[in-house]
C-alpha positions in Angstrom: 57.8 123.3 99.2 60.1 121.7 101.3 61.1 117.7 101.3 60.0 115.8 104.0 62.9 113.3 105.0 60.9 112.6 108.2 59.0 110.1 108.0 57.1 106.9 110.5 60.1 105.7 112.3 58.3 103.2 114.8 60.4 100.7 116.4 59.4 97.5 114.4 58.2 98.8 110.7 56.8 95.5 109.3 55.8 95.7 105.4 53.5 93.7 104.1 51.9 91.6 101.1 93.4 83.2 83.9 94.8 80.6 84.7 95.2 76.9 84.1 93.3 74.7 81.7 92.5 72.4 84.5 90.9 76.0 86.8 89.6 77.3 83.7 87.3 74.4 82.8 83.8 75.1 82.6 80.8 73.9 84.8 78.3 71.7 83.4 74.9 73.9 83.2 73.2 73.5 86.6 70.3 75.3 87.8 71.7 78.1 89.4 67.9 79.0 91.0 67.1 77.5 94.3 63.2 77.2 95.8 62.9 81.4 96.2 62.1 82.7 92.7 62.3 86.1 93.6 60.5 87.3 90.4 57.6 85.1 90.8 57.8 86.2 94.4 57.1 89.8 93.4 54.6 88.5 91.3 52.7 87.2 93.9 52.3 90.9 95.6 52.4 93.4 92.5 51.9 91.9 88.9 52.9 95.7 87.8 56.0 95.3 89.5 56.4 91.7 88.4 56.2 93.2 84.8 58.4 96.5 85.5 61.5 94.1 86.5 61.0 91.8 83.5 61.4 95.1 81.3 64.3 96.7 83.5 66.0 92.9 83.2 65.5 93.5 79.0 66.9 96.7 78.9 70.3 95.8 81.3 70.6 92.8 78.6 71.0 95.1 76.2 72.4 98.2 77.4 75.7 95.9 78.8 76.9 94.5 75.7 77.4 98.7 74.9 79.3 99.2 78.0 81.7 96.0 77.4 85.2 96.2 75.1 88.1 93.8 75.1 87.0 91.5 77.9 86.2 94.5 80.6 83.7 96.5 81.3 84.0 100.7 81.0 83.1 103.1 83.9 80.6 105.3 82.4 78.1 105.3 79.1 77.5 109.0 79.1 75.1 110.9 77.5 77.2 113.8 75.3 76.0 115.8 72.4 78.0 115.7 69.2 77.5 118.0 66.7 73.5 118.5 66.7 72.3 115.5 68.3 73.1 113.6 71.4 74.9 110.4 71.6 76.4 108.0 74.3 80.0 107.6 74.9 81.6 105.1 76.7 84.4 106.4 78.8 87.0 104.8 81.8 87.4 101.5 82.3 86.3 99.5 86.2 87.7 96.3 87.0 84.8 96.5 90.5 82.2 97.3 88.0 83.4 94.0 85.9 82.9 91.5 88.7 79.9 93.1 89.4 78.9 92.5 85.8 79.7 88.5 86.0 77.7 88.3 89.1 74.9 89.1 87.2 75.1 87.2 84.3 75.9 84.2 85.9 72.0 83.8 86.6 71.3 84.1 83.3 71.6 81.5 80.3 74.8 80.8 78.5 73.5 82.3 75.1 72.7 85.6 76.7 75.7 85.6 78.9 78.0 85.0 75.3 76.2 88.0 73.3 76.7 90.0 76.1 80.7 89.2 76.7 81.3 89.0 73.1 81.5 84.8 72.8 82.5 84.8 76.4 80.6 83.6 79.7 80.2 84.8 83.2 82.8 82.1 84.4 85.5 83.3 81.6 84.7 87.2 83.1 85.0 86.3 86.8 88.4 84.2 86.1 89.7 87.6 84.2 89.0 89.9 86.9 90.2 87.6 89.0 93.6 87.9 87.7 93.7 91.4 87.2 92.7 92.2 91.0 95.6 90.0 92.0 98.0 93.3 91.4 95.5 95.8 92.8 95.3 97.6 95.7 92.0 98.6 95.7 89.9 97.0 98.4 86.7 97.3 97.2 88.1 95.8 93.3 89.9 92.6 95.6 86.5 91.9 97.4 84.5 91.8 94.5 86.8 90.2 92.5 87.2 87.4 95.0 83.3 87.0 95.3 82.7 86.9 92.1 85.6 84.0 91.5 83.6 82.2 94.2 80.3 82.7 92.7 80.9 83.0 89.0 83.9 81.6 88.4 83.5 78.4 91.1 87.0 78.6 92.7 88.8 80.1 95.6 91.1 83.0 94.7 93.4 82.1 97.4 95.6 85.6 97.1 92.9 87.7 96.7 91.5 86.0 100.1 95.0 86.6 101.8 94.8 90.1 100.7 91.7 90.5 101.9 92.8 88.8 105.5 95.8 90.8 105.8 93.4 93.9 105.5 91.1 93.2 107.4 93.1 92.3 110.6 95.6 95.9 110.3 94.2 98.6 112.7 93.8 100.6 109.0 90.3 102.0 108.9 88.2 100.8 106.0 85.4 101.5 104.2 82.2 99.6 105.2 81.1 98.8 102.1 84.2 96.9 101.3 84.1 95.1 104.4 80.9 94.0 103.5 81.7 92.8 100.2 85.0 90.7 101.6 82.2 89.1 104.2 80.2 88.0 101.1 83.2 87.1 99.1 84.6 85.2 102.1 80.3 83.0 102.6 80.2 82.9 99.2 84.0 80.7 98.8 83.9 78.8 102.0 82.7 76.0 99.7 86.3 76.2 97.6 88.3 76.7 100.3 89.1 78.2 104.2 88.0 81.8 104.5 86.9 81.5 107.7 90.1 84.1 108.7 88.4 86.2 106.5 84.7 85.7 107.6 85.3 86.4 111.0 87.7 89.6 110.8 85.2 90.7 108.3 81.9 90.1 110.4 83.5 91.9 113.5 85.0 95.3 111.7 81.6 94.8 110.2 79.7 94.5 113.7 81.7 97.2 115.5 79.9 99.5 113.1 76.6 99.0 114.2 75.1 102.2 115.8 71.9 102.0 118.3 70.0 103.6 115.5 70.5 100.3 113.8 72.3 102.2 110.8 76.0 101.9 109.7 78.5 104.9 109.0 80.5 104.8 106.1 84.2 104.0 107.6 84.8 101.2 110.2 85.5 103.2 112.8 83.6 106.1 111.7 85.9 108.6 113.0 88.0 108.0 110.2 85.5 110.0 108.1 86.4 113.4 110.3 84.6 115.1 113.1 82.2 116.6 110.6 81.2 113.6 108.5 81.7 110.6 111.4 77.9 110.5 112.0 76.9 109.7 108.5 76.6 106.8 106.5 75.5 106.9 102.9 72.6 104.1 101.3 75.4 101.8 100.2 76.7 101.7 103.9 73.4 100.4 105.0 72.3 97.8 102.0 75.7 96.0 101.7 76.0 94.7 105.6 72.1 93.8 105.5 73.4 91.8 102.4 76.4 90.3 104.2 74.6 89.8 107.7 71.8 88.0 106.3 74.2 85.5 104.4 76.4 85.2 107.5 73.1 84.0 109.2 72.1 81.6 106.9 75.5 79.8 105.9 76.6 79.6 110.0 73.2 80.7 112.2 74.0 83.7 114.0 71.3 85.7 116.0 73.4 88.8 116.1 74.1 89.0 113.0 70.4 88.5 111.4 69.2 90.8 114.3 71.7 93.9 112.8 70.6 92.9 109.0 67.0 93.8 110.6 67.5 96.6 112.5 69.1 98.2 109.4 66.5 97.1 107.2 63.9 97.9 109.3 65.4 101.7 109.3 65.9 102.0 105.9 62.4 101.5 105.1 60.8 103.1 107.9 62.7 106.2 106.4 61.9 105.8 103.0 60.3 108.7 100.9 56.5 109.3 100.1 57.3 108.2 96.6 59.5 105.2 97.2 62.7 107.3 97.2 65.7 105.3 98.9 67.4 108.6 100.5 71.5 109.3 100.4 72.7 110.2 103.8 71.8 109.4 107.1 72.6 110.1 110.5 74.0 106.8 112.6 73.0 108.6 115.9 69.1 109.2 115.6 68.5 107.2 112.9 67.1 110.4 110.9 68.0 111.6 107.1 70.9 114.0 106.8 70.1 114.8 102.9 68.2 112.6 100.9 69.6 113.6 97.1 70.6 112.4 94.7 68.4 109.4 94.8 70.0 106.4 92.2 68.2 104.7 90.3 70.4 101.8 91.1 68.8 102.0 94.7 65.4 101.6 93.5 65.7 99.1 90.9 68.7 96.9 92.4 70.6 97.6 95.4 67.9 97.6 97.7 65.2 95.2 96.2 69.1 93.1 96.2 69.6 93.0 100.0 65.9 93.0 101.1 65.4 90.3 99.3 68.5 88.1 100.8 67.1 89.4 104.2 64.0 87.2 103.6 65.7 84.8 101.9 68.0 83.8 105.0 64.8 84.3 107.0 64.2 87.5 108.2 61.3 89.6 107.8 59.2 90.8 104.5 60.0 94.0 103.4 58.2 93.4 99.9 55.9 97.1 99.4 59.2 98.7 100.2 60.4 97.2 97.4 57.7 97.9 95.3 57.5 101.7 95.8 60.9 102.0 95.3 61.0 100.3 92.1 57.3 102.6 91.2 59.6 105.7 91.4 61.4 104.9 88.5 58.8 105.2 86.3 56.4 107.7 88.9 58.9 110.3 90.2 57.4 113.8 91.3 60.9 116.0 90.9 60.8 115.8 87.6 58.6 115.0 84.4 62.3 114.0 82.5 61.7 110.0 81.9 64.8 107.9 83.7 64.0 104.7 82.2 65.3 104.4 78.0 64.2 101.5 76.8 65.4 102.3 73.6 69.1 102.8 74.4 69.3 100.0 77.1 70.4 102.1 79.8 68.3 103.5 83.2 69.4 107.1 84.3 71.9 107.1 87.0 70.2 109.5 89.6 67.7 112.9 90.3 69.9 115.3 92.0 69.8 118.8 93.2 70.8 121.9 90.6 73.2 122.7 93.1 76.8 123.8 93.0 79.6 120.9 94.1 77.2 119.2 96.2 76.4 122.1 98.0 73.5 120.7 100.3 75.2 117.5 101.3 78.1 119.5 102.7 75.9 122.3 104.6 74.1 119.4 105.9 76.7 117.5 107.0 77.8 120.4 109.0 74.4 121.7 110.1 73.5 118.1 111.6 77.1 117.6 112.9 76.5 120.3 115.3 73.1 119.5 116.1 71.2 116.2 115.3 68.3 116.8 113.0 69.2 120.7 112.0 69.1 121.6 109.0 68.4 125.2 107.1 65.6 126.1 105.8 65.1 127.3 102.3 67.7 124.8 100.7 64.6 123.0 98.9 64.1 125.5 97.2 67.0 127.8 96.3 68.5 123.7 95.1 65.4 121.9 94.0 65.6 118.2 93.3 65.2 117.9 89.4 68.1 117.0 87.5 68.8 114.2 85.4 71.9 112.4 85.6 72.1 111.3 82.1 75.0 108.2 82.4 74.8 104.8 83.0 77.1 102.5 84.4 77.8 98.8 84.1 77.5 97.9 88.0 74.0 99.2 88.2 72.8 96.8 85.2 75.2 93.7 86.7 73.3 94.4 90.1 69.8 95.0 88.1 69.9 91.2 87.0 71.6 90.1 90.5 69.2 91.2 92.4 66.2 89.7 90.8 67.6 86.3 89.1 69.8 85.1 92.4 66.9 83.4 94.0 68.4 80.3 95.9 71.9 82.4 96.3 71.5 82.8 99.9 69.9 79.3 100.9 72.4 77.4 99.1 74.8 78.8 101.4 73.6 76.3 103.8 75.2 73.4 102.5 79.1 73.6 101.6 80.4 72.5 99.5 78.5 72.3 96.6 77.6 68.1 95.8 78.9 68.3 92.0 81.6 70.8 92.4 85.1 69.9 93.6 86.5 72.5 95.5 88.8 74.4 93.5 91.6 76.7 94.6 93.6 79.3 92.4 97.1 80.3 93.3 96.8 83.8 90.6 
């Protein structure tokens, strides 16, 4: 039977109900929650789902302390069969994956944070990746690193920030999903320190992105993805600027920029599958699906219940059932009867893809709907049917897992800067 991408896309889709001692000293325990508990505000809509992300937070606390060796995080806990039985092996190392981590486990209590990290906390983590991004040149590993120094660490990482400047104002294309990350790492420091150079290059590469569909394409400006790929942009592309745009809004009110978090948002969920799936690719010129597989589990339990949920919190609108049948899928998928969720190992499958060969459909369909908006050829549902398992899990998706639902109060305490009890704090790396 073949997948139905299409689904209502009205106009307004509303749901409803290391360094120095003196930088390296720790902050006293604080709350780190603000008014918007965004479990109990779940809980107030879906007790089932209220219940679902309690479990999912249990299992990320302890599948991370497998994924973490000698103060970093690996790239991959992979599912491999020794022998006659199957095992998980951790393999690769990710210093992006690592700040995600300390994002995460900065909402959570110092005991947990310490038996996770191995004695450390989530301030020790951020201050290391800190360091280590100062000698990258990976975008994506600088912005992180630099929002997580902000966030978890509580100091500015002032080269990371002029790395992150000089970037952003070359006429080099970049990847929207890092300039969305350098706009949250830029909101999320202005307490420390001036990134306002950074903020506003960010926020207009960011903007200039913006297609009338309301979706974003995956390179700012998206013919630097080629004439055959320039009209799409993947899930990440969409869930990172509603992220950014909706902070931008609430630390320095701007119409615009809530108005494009919306639009996107509004999109997203108008597009989402029967099941709650959060699809792949989509086309920045209709506003359609271009192929919806692999679907991530990361989508439906962090990444998008993540940004949604800092759309409401800076004011916009309620996208709450969206979030809830996404995060039902995990547990309620039709491809395939092959459970994602093992509780037992601490880990959440990465993703239910296509048996396909080298991504096969993605790259007809990218061509097909190049060509013509919308076109695609029939019979690919079911010579490459959607069911199977990704068996690896990876640190980010955890690290986002307990982001996304233990932040509450992130967004809203970007209002008022800087922080009463917290000396700004800059870090020359």
């Amino acid at each position: 039977m073949p997948i139905d991408f299409q689904h209502s896309l009205s106009s307004r889709t509303q749901n409803t109900p290391s360094g120095s001692s003196e930088h390296r000293r720790h902050p006293p325990e604080q709350g780190r929650t603000g008014t918007f508990d965004r479990l109990e505000t779940i809980e107030s809509i879906s007790r089932a789902t209220r219940t679902q992300a309690d479990r999912f937070l249990d299992i990320a606390k302890r599948g991370l302390p497998r994924m973490h060796q000698s103060c970093a995080f690996g790239h991959t806990l992979r599912a491999v069969k020794e022998n006659s039985h199957w095992t998980e092996r951790l393999e690769g190392d990710s210093l992006r994956y690592a700040s995600i981590v300390a994002l995460g486990l900065s909402y959570v209590d110092k005991a947990t944070q310490q038996r996770i990290l191995s004695g450390d906390t989530a301030f020790d983590l951020a201050h290391t990746c800190a360091a280590r991004a100062a000698t990258s040149a990976d975008m994506g590993a600088i912005a992180l690193a630099a929002w997580a120094a902000a966030e978890a660490g509580r100091f500015h990482a002032v080269p990371l920030f002029r790395q992150l400047a000089q970037l952003l104002a070359s006429d080099a294309p970049i990847a929207t999903v890092h300039c969305a990350w350098a706009l949250s790492a830029g909101l999320a420091a202005q307490q420390f320190g001036d990134t306002g150079d950074v903020v506003s290059l960010a926020t207009k590469r960011l903007m200039s992105g913006l297609s009338s569909s309301g979706l974003f394409p995956h390179m700012l400006p998206a013919s630097a993805s080629g004439r055959l790929r320039a009209h799409i942009g993947c899930f990440a592309d969409q869930v990172y600027p509603i992220q950014a745009l909706s902070r931008l809004h609430a630390a320095q009110p701007n119409a615009m920029a809530l108005s494009a978090a919306e639009a996107c948002a509004e999109r997203i969920c108008a597009l989402q599958g029967p099941s709650g799936q959060w699809w792949w690719h989509y086309d920045t010129r209709n506003g359609g699906v271009v192929e919806g597989y692999p679907v991530y589990s990361v989508h439906q339990h962090a990444m998008a219940p993540m940004a949604l949920l800092d759309l409401r919190e800076a004011g916009g609108r309620d996208h709450s059932q969206a979030i809830i049948k996404g995060m039902r899928w995990l547990d309620e998928h039709p491809e395939t009867s092959a459970p994602l969720v093992a509780s037992e190992k601490g880990v959440i499958w990465r993703k239910v893809a296509r048996r396909e060969p080298r991504k096969a459909v993605r790259a007809i369909s990218a061509v097909t709907t190049a060509l013509m908006p919308g076109l695609h050829i029939p019979g690919l549902d079911m010579l490459f049917p959607p069911i199977r398992v990704d068996y690896e899990c990876r640190p980010y998706e955890l690290g986002w897992l307990i982001y996304a639902w233990c932040s509450g109060g992130v967004v809203a305490r970007l209002t008022s800067s800087p922080v009463g009890d917290m000396p700004a704090s800059f870090k020359e790396i």
